[in-house]
C-alpha positions as CSV (number, residue, x, y, z in Angstrom):
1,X,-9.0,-17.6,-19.3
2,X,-8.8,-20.5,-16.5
3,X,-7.6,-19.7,-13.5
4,X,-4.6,-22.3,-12.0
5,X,-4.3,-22.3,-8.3
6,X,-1.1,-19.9,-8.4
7,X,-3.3,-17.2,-10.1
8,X,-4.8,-14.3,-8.0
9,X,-6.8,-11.7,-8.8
10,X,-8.3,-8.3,-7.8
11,X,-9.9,-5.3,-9.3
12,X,-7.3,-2.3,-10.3
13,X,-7.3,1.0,-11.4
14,X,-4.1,1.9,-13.4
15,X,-2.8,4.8,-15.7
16,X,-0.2,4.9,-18.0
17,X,0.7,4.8,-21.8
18,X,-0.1,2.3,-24.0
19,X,2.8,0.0,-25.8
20,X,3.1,-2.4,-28.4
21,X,3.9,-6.1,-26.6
22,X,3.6,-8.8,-29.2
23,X,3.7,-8.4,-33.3
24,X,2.4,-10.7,-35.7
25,X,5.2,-12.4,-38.4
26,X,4.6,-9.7,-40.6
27,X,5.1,-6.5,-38.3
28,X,1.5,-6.1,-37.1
29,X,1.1,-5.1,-33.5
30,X,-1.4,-8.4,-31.8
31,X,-0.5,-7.4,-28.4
32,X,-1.0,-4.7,-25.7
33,X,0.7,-3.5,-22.6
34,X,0.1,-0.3,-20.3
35,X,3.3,1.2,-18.9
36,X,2.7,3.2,-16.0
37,X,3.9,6.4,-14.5
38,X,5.5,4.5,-12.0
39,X,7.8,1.8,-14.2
40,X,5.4,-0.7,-14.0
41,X,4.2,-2.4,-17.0
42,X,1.1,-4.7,-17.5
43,X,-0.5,-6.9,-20.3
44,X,-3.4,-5.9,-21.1
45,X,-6.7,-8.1,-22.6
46,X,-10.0,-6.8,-23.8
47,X,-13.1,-8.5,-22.4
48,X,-15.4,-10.1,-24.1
49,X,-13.4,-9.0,-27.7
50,X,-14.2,-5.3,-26.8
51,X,-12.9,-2.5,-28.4
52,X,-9.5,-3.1,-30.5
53,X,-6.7,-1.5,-28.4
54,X,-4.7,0.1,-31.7
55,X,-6.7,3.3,-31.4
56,X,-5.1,3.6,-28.4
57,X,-1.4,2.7,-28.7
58,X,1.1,6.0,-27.7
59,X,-1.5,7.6,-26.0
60,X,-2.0,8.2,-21.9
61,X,-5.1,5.6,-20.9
62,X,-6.8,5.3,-17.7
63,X,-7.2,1.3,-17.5
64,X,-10.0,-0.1,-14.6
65,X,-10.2,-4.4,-15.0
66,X,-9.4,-7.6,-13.7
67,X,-5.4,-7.8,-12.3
68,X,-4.2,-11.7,-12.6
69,X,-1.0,-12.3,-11.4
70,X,0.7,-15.8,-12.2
71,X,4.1,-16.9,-11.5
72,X,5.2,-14.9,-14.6
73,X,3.1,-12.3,-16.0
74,X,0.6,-9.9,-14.7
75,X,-2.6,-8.9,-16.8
76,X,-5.2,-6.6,-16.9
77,X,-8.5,-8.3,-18.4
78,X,-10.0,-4.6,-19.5
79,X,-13.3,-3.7,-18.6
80,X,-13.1,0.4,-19.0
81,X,-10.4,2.5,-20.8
82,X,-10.5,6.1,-21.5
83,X,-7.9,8.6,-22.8
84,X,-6.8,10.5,-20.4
């Protein structure tokens, strides 16, 4: 992902559960987001093609990564997840 001069980005350490946040044509869930216990609610992207997210989705999730806040979204590049 390139970074534009409006992106910043630190390191975070965020719980919550994980949701579907982007389907495929036919249904299929191709996109992640972490909701967390306080109302937030962050994309989330696997590193380096790590670990498929779908094992994951309904369940509480500890989330440590990359924060990068544009003008319009905020991500999590992953770098550790556990069930928590």
């Amino acid at each position: 992902m390139k970074k534009t001069k409006s992106e910043k980005q630190r390191q975070v350490d965020v719980s919550g559960i994980i949701i579907p946040a982007d389907w495929d044509s036919n249904g299929k869930v191709k996109g992640y987001a972490i909701s967390t216990f306080n109302e937030k609610e962050y994309v989330v992207k696997n590193m380096d093609g790590g670990e498929d997210l779908e094992c994951f989705l309904g369940k509480k999730a500890n989330i440590k990564g990359e924060l990068i806040q544009s003008e319009t979204l905020e991500i999590i590049r992953i770098k550790s997840i556990s069930v928590i």
